[in-house]
Structures are given as C-alpha cells and as structure tokens.
PAMIVO-856976 format. One line per field, with one value per residue (C-alpha): residue number from 1; y negated, z negated, x. Coordinates in steps of 0.001 Angstrom, whole numbers, plus 524288, in hexadecimal, padded with zeros to 5 digits. Layout:
N
num: NUM:...
v: Y:...
w: Z:...
u: X:...
end
This chain:
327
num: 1:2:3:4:5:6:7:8:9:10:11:12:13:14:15:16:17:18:19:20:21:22:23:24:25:26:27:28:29:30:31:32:33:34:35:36:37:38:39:40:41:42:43:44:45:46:47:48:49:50:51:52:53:54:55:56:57:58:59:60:61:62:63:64:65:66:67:68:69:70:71:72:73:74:75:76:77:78:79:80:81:82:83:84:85:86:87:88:89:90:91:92:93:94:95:96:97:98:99:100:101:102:103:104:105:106:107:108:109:110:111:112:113:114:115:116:117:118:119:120:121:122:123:124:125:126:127:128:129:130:131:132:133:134:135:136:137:138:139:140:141:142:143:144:145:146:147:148:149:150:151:152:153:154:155:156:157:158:159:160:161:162:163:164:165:166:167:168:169:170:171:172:173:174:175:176:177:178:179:180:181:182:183:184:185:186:187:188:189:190:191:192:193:194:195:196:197:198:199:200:201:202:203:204:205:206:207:208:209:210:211:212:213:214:215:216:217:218:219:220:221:222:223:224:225:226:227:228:229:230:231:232:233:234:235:236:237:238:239:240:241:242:243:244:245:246:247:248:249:250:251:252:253:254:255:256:257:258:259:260:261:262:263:264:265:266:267:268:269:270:271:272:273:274:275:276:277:278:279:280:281:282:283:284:285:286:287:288:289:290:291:292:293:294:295:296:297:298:299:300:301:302:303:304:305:306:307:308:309:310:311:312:313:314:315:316:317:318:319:320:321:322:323:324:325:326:327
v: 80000:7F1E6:7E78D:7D8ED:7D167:7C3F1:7C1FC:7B348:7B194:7B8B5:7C2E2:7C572:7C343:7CE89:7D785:7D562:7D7FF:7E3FB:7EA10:7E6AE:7F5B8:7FB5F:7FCC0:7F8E6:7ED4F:7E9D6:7DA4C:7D3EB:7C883:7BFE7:7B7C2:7BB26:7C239:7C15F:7CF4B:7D2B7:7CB18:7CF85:7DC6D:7D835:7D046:7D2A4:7C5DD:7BCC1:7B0A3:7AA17:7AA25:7AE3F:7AFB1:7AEDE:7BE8E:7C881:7D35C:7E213:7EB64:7F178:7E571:7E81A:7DE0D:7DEB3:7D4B0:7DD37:7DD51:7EB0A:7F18D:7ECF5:7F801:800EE:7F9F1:7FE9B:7F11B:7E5F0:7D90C:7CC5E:7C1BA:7BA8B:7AC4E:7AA68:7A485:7AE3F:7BB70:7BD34:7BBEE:7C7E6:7CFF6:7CFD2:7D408:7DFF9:7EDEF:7F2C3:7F311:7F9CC:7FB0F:7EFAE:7E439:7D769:7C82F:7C2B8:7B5DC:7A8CA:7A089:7A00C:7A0E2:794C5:7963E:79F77:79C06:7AAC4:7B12F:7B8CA:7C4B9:7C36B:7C059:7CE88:7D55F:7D103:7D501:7E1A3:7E646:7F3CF:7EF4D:7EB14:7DF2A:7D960:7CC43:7C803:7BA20:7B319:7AC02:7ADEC:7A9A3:7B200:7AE35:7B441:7BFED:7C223:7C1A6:7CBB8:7C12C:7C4A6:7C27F:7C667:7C3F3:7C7A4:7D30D:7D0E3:7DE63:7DF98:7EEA6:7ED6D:7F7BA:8002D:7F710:7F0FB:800CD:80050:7F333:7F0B4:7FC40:7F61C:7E907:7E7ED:7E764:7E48B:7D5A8:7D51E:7D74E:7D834:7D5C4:7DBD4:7D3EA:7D719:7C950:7C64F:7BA2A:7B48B:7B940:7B215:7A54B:7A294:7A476:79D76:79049:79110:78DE9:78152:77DC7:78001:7748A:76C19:76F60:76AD5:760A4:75A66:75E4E:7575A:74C6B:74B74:74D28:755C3:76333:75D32:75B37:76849:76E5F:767F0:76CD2:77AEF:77A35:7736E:77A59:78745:7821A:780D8:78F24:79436:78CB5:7924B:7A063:7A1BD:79C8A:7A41F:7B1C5:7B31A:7B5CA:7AA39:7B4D4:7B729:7A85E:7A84B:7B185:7B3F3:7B127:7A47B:79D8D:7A4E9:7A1F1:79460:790BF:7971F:78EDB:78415:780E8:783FE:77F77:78F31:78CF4:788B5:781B2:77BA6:77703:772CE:76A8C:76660:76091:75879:75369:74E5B:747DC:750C6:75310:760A2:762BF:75F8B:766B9:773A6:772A3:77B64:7861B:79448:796AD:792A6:78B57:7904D:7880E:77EAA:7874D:78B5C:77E72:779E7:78751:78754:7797D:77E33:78991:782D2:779BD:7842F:78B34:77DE6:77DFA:7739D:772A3:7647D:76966:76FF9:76558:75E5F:765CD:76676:7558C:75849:761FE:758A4:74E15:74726:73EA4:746F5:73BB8:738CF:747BE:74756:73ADF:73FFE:74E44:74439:73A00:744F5:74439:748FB:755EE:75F9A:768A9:775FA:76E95:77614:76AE4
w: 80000:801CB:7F826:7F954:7EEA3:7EF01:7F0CD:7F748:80457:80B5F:80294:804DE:811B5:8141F:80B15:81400:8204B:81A52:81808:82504:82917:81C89:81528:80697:80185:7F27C:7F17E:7E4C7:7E0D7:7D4B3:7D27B:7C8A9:7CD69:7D9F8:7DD42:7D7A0:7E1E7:7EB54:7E920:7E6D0:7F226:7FBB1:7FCE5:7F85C:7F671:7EF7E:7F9D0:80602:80708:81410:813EF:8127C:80C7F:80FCC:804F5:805F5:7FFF1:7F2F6:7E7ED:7DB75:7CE65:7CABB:7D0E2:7CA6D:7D541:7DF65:7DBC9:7E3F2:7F1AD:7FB42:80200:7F9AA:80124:7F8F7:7FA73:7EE2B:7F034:7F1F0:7E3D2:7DE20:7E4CD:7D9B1:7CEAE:7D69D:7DA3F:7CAAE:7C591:7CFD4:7C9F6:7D6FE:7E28C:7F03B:7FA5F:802A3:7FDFE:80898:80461:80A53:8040D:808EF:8011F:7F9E8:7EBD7:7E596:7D95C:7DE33:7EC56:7F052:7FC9F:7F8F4:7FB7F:7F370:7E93D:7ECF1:7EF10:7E025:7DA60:7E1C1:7E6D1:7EAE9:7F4A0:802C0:8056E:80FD8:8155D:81C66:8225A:82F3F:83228:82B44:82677:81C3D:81FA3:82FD6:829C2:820CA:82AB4:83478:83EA1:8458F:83E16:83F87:834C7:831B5:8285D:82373:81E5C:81526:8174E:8259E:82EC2:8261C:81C66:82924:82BFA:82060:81F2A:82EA5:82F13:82077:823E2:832C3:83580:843A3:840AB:837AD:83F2A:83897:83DCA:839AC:8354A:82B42:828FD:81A86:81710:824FF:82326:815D9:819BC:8256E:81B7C:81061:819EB:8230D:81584:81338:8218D:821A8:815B8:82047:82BE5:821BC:81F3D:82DBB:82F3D:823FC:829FF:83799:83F44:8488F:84F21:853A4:84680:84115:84BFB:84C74:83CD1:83EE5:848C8:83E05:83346:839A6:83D2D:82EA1:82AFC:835A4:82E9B:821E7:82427:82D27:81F8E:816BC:81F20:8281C:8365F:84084:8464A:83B5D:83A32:84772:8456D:83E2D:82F23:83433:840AD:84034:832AE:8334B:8403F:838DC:82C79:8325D:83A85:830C5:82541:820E4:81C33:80E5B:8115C:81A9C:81487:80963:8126F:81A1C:80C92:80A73:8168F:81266:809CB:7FD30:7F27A:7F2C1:7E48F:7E982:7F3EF:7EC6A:7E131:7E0D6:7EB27:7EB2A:7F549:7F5EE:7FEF7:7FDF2:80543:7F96A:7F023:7FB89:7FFE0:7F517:7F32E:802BF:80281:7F899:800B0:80CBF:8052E:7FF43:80C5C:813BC:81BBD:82146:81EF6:8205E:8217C:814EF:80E72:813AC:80E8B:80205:8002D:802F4:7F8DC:7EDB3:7F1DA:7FE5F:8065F:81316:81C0F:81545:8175C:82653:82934:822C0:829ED:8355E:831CB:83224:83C61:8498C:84CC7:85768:854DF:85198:84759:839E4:83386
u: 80000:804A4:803DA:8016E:8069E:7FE9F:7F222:7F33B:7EEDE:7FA1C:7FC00:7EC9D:7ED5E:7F9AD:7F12D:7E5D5:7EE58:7F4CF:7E71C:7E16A:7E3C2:7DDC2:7EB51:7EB55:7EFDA:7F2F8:7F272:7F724:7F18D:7F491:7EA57:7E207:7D56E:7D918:7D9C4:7CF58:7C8D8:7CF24:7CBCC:7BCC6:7B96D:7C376:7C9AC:7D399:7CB29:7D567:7DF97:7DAF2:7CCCE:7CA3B:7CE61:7C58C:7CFA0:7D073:7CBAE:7D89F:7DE11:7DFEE:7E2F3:7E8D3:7EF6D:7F6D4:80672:806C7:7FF0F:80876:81233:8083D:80BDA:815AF:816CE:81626:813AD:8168E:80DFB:810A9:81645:823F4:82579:8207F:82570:82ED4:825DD:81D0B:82737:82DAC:820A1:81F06:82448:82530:82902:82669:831A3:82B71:82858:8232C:82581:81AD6:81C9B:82474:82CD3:83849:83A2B:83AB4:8414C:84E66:85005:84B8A:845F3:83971:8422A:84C5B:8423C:83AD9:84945:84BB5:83F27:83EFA:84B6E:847E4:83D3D:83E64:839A3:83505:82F39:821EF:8220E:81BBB:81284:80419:7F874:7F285:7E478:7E8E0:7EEDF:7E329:7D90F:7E274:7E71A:7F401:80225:80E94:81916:827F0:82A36:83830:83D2F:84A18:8484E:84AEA:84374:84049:8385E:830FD:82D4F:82808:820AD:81D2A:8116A:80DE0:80B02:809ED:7FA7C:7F4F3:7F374:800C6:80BB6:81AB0:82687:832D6:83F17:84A5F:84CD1:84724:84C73:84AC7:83998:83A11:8404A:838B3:82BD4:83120:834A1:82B41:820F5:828A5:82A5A:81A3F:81A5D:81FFE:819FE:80D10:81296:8137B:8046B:7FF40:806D4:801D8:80DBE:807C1:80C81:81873:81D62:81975:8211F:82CB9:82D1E:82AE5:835CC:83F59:83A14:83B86:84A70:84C8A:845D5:84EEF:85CB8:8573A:854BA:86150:868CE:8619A:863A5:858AB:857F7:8547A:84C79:844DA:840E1:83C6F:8352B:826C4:82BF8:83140:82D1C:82031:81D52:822A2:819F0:80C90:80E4F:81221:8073E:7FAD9:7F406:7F0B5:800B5:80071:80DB4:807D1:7FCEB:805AE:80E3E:80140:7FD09:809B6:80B14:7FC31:8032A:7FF49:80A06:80F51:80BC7:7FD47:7FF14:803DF:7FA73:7ED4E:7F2C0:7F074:7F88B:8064F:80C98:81A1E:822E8:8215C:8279E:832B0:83525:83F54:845B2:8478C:84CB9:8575F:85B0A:85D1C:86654:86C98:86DFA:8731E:86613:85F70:851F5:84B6E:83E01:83E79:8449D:8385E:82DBC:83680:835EB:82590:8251F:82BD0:82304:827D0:81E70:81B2B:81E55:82CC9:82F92:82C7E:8329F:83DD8:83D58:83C58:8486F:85207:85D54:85C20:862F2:8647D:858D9:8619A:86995:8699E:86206
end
C-alpha cells in the first residue's frame, strides 16, 4: 500500500490520483478531525473541496499507521519535513519528497533532511509543474521523479505511481529536482509581484527568462545537472507557477505588488506559500556559493517591507550587460 503523508491540497490531490485505478491509499492528515471527515463524507472540504475522493482513500491522525506503507510519499511542508520524519518509527525502502522548499533554519535540501532522519531508505524526489485541483480531478501531468537508488528504485516506484493521466519521468539528479522546485516558488513571488503591478506580459516574461538564468547559476553550483533544470522540475515548474493565480507564491507576490505588506499578506493562510520561508535561506546560499541572484535579492527587499515600485525600478537601474554574463 502507499501512504500520503499530508492531507493539504496536494497531498490529497496525489492520494486521489494514486487511487484512481482502485489501489489503496493511506493519507495522513494532522488536523484535528480532519480524517475523520474524510473518511465520512469523502472529501477534503478543508483543503481541496472541489474533489470528490475515491473510497479507496483512506485517512488517518495517527503517524503510527504509516509504518504499514511500502511507498511513503511526503507531502508535509518543507519546514516541517523534519519534525514528521523524527516522529515516524519506520520506515519503508522508498520514501518520495513531494514537497518544495528549503529548510530554513540549517540551510538543508529536503533530502539531506530525509537521508538524516532515515538513512536506510531510498529516497527519491517528485517535482514539475502542477496544480493539485488538475491532478485531483484526473487532467493530464507529467512530472520528474528524481531517484537516489538509480534504476532499480525507478523499477520499483514507476508501475507505483505512474497512472494514465500521471505520467513520471526518470532522472538520477536529486539535488538538481529539488532546486529547480525550491526557486522556482520564490521566482513565482516575483513574477506576482509584476502582475499586481500592471507591467503587462512583457515584463513577466522577460523575468521568467532571468529568473530561470539565476535557477540555472544556482543548481549548476549547488551540484545539479543543466539538464535537469530544463527540464519538468525546473523550466516546467517555473513556467506553470509563474503565470497563475492557483500558485500561492504567486498570489502572495500578486498581493504585494498590490501594494499589501507581506506580514498582511501571510497572515490567515492555510496553505503555505513557501517561497517566503525559502527566500532568505536561498539568498544566503547564493552568497555563500558566489552566485548571482538579483531577482531573489528582489523578492527578498519585498519580503522585509520594500515599496513594490522601489524594488522594480531598482531590478530596472541595474547596469547593462551582455545577456549570458554570470550576473
């Protein structure tokens, strides 16, 4: 059996996919109460109820009942993988991050943080670009799964998760899968940003292309592949959640560029836009790395409280360059 550990909207929205051909699916929700009504009436009305879910979705509080799964996939946001993972007993041999971000505290990829909590597992990585509420309701997707275990771990995970609509593509490169999720979210914040401005498609294009310069400088540093980054986990992902209000990063940026403050913008959420919480720790990085990365630094300035408009014009004031120069 697999098991789904979160119960927000893409964590519900995998477990839906993964029982669309009658297979079993364990789904672990924290909330109080909240799998107990999602075993009652079918449906996650507190994060995703536009899905009517499978009765082979099954839901449970308690992380105990997790131990039973022979895939776990973890859905739990990226600040708080560690916290999940260190109250688990066991472990099966494969375990899927499913979640984008960095951790904020320590600097880490989300697998070094699983490879610490549960060394004698395989892990692997599913990134690109979706929308839970598409992959809920069985509308085409294709993704990256990253596998640390090589061939042998994608023998064993392909047939488990591949479904008609869900389509996985193989890649050994984990670090290269996580980065281009993990910037992509704060790229999204800026992309927002030039919406809730006005500055029209132009502008929003010319940042993908210079954002996605910057994920490229960043993952090549850090160990991944280029190809990996042009792929699904990176250009895929970062052309999807740049270009839609369904993006909570986007939304979040949309807001500032409004002219909202980011604390106003962050309060009262369910959901969690994570490229606020990866922002700083990526800005550090890339410093720490030598790697130029204006945009960041950008959404950064918005996030401590920066006027929209100074931000741009500033994004805007910096020198001319030849367009393949490392900054």
């Amino acid at each position: 059996m697999i098991g789904v550990v979160g119960a927000g909207a893409w964590g519900t929205a995998l477990a839906q996919m993964l029982s669309s051909d009658g297979r079993q699916v364990l789904l672990w929700a924290l909330e109080d109460g909240l799998a107990e009504a999602i075993n009652t009436t079918h449906r996650n009305a507190l994060f995703l109820p536009s899905a009517e879910l499978a009765p082979t979705i099954r839901a449970t509080g308690d992380l105990a009942d997790m131990a039973t799964c022979d895939v776990l996939l973890m859905v739990t946001p990226a600040q708080h993988l560690a916290n999940v993972l260190g109250k688990m007993q066991r472990f099966p041999r494969d375990i899927v991050l499913c979640s984008k971000g960095i951790e904020q505290s320590t600097g880490r990829m989300m697998h070094d943080v699983a490879r610490e909590a549960a060394p004698g597992a395989d892990i692997a990585v599913l990134s690109g670009p979706t929308f839970a509420h598409e992959v809920a309701a069985g509308l085409p997707a294709a993704v990256t799964l990253a596998c640390s275990g090589g061939d042998a771990q994608w023998q064993r995970l392909s047939p488990a998760i591949a479904r008609p609509h869900f389509r996985p593509y193989y890649s050994d490169d984990v670090a290269g899968a996580e980065i281009g999720g993990a910037v992509k979210n704060v790229l999204a914040i800026a992309c927002g940003v030039v919406d809730g401005l006005g500055l029209g498609q132009n502008a929003r294009s010319a940042l993908i292309t210079r954002g996605f310069a910057e994920m490229m400088r960043f993952g090549v540093a850090l160990g991944g592949q280029a190809e990996t980054l042009t792929g699904l986990c990176g250009l895929g992902d970062l052309v999807l959640t740049c270009s839609s209000t369904s993006s909570r990063n986007f939304s979040l940026g949309k807001a500032l560029g409004e002219g909202m403050s980011a604390s106003e913008a962050l309060a009262d959420k369910r959901t969690v836009a994570e490229g606020a919480h990866t922002a700083p720790v990526l800005r550090e990085l890339a410093a720490r790395h030598g790697v130029s990365m204006p945009i960041t630094d950008a959404v950064n300035a918005l996030l401590e409280g920066a006027a929209a408009k100074d931000v741009v014009q500033g994004l805007l004031a910096r020198p001319l360059k030849a367009e393949g120069h490392q900054a």
